[in-house]
N, C-alpha and C positions, 0 to 999 in steps of 0.2 A: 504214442507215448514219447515223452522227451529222450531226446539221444543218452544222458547221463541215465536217468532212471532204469532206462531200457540195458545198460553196458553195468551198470551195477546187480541188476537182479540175475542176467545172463552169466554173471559170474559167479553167482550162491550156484547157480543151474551146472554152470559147468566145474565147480567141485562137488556137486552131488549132494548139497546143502538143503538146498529148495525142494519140498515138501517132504522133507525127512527130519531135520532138525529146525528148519527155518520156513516159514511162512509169510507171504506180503501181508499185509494189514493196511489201514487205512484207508486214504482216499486213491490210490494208487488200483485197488483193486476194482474201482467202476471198470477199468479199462478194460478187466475178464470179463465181466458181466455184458458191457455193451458188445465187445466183438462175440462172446458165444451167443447174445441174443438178437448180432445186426441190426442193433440201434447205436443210436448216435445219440450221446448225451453232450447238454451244452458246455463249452469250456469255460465257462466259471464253476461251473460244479465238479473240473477235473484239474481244476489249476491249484499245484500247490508247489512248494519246494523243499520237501525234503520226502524221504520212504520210511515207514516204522517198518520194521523186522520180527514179529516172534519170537520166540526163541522157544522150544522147546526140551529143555533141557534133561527129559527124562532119557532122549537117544544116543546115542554115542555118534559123535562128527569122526569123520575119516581125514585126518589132517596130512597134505604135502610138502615139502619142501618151506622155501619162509613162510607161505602160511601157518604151517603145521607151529612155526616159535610167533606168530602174532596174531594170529587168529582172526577174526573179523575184519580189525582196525589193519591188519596185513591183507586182505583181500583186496579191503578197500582201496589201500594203496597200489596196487596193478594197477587198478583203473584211473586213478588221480592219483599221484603223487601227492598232492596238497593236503589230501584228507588227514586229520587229525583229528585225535581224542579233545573234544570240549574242555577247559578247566573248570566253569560251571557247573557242567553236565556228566556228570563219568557216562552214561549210557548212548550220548550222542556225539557223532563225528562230522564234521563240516568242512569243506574244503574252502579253498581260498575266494569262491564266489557265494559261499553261504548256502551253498546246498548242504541240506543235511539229512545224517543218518541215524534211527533211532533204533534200541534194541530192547525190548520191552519183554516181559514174561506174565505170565496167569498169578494172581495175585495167590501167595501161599505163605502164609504169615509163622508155621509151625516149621515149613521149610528151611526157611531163609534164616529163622532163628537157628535151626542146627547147622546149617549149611554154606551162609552168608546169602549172599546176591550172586549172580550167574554168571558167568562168562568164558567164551569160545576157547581160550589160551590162557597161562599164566602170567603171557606178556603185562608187563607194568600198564604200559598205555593200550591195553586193549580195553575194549567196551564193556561198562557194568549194567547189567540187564536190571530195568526197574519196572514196577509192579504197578497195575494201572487198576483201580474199581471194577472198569468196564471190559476187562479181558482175563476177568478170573473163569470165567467158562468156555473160554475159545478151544482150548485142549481137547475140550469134549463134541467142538462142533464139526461138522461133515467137512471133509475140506471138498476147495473149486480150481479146475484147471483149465484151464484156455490158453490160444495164442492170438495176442495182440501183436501190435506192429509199429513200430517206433517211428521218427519223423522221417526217415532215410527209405521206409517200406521194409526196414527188413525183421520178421519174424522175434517174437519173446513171449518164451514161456511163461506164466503165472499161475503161480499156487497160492490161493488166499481160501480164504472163508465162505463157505454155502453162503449166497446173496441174502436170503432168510435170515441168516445169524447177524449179517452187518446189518440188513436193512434193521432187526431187534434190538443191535447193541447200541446204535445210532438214537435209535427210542431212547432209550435207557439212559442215554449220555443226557438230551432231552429233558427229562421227567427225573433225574437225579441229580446230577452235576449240579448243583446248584455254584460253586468256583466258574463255571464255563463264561468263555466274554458271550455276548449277548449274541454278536455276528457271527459266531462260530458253533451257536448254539444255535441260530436261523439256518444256516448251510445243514446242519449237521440235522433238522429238523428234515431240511428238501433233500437230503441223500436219501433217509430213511425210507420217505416215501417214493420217489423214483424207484431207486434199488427193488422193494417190496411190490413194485408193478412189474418192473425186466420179470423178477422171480415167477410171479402169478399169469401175469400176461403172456409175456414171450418164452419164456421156459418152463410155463408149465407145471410149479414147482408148490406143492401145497405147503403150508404153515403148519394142518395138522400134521402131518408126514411123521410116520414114527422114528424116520433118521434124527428129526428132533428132540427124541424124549434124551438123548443125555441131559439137557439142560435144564434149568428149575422151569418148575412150572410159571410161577412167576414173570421170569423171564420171557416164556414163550407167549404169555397171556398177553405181552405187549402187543402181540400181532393185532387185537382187535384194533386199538386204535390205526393200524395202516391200512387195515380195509376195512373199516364200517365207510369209508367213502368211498366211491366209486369211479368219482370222477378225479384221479389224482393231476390232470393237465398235461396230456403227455404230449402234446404237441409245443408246449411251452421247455422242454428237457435242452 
């Protein structure tokens, strides 16, 4: 995992963030998958540059000292100083080499009406959590914990999503997103299926599994299309 990703999420970890209020998401999370399944997936399919965040807002965060007055966007900054809140983007934070940070929630339209948008602090420039199609039923999905290892060798936690759930939501992005750039709907096509093999293959992990019925049927019914083949090409990962 890169040295920044790896000093960023070890910092959700080390205020007691990470898998309590906050979860990795995205392409960040192969990195759980491949080390608890000791496979090695290709680095075009783990290359990116920024981390999406979770956000779980139904928990209570345990906030410290300048965290505690700037919440995420004050995390962030222990680790880079540079990091700032997006003008753009209220939900994403980028530091001075364009890495960025995004904080996203389960899409809840009745919520957000009474409640506005979410965010860790009342600080002004702290991060506004926005609502994504594809992670309205993450809340409900198993969570995945592994430790991966950064470019230096040394050890980080990751808390994301049962591989099942991404390899599903990845479909879903696929077969709905019709907004998606075309290239990112290709990548997003070969996570799904990679991921959906780690699961089956190397870990073992069935599709039906009743850890899966929080989510719509619907949704789980994606699975056919990740296995009705068989042969997904894993020696090409």
């Amino acid at each position: 995992m890169p040295l920044l990703t790896a000093r960023v999420i070890r910092k959700l970890d080390d205020l007691s963030w990470l898998g309590t209020s906050l979860i990795v998401l995205g392409t960040n999370a192969l990195y759980a998958y491949e080390a608890q399944a000791a496979v090695r997936i290709d680095a075009s399919m783990v290359a990116t540059g920024d981390v999406d965040i979770l956000f779980d807002a139904r928990r209570r965060l345990v906030m410290t000292g300048e965290v505690n007055e700037k919440g995420l966007i004050g995390a962030l900054q222990t680790v880079d100083r540079s990091f700032e809140r997006a003008k753009s983007k209220t939900y994403t934070a980028a530091n001075k080499e364009g890495y960025m940070v995004d904080l996203l929630e389960p899409q809840d339209h009745d919520r957000i009406m009474r409640e506005g948008h979410k965010r860790l602090s009342d600080h002004p420039e702290d991060l506004i959590a926005t609502t994504t199609d594809s992670s309205r039923w993450l809340l409900n999905a198993p969570k995945f914990t592994a430790t991966a290892f950064d470019e230096r060798g040394l050890p980080v936690r990751i808390v994301t999503i049962d591989p099942r759930v991404y390899a599903l939501q990845k479909q879903w992005i696929v077969e709905n997103d019709v907004t998606r750039d075309p290239a990112k709907r290709y990548r997003d096509e070969q996570q799904a299926r990679i991921v959906a093999e780690i699961a089956t293959k190397y870990l073992r992990l069935r599709f039906d599994d009743s850890a899966l019925s929080g989510l719509p049927k619907s949704f789980r019914d994606l699975a056919d299309k990740l296995t009705e083949d068989g042969d997904t090409q894993s020696h090409e990962w």
